[in-house]
C-alpha positions in Angstrom: 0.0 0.0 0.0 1.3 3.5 -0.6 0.6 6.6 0.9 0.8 10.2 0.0 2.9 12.0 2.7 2.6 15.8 4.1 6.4 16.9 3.1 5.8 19.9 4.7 4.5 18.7 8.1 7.4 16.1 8.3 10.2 19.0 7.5 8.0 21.4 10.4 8.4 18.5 12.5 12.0 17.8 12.0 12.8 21.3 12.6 11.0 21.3 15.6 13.9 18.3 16.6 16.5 20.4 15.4 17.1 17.8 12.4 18.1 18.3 8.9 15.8 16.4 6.4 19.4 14.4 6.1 18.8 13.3 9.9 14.5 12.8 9.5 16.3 10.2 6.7 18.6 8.9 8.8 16.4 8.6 12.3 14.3 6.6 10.0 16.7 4.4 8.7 15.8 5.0 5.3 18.0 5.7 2.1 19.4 9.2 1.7 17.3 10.0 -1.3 13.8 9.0 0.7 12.5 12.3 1.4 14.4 14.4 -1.2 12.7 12.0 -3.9 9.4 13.9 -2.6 10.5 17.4 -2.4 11.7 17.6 -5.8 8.9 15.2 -7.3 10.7 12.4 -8.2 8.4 10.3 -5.8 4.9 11.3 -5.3 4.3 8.7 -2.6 5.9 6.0 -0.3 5.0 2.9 1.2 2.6 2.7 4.4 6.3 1.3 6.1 8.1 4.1 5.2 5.3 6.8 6.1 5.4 4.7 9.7 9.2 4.8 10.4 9.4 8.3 9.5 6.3 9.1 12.0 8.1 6.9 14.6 11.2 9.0 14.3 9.2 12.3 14.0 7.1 10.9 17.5 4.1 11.2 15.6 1.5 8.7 14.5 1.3 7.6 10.6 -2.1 9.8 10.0 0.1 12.7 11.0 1.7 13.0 8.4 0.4 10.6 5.6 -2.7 10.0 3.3 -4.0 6.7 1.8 -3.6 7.1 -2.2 
């Protein structure tokens, strides 16, 4: 299942951590071109399991930051 995910909510939040979008990445334990593919439109959405690590590093819940597509 993929999801559409509020880039701009997950940066906000990241700031509000004092994290680069480098460090949301790496919190996550995802790739280093995860959340740049979405900023610059390369990916338009992500898997549910990505949305959810990314809300677990952010301290957030999935529906936070993410939309079923």
């Amino acid at each position: 299942m993929f999801v559409s995910l509020d880039i701009k909510k997950v940066i906000s939040l990241g700031l509000y951590h004092g994290w680069s979008i480098a460090e949301i990445q790496r919190q996550a334990g995802l790739s280093n071109g995860a959340i740049y593919g979405l900023i610059y439109g390369k990916n338009k959405s992500v898997r549910a399991s990505t949305a959810y690590k990314i809300a677990k590093a952010l301290g957030v819940e999935t529906k936070e930051i993410a939309c079923i597509k």
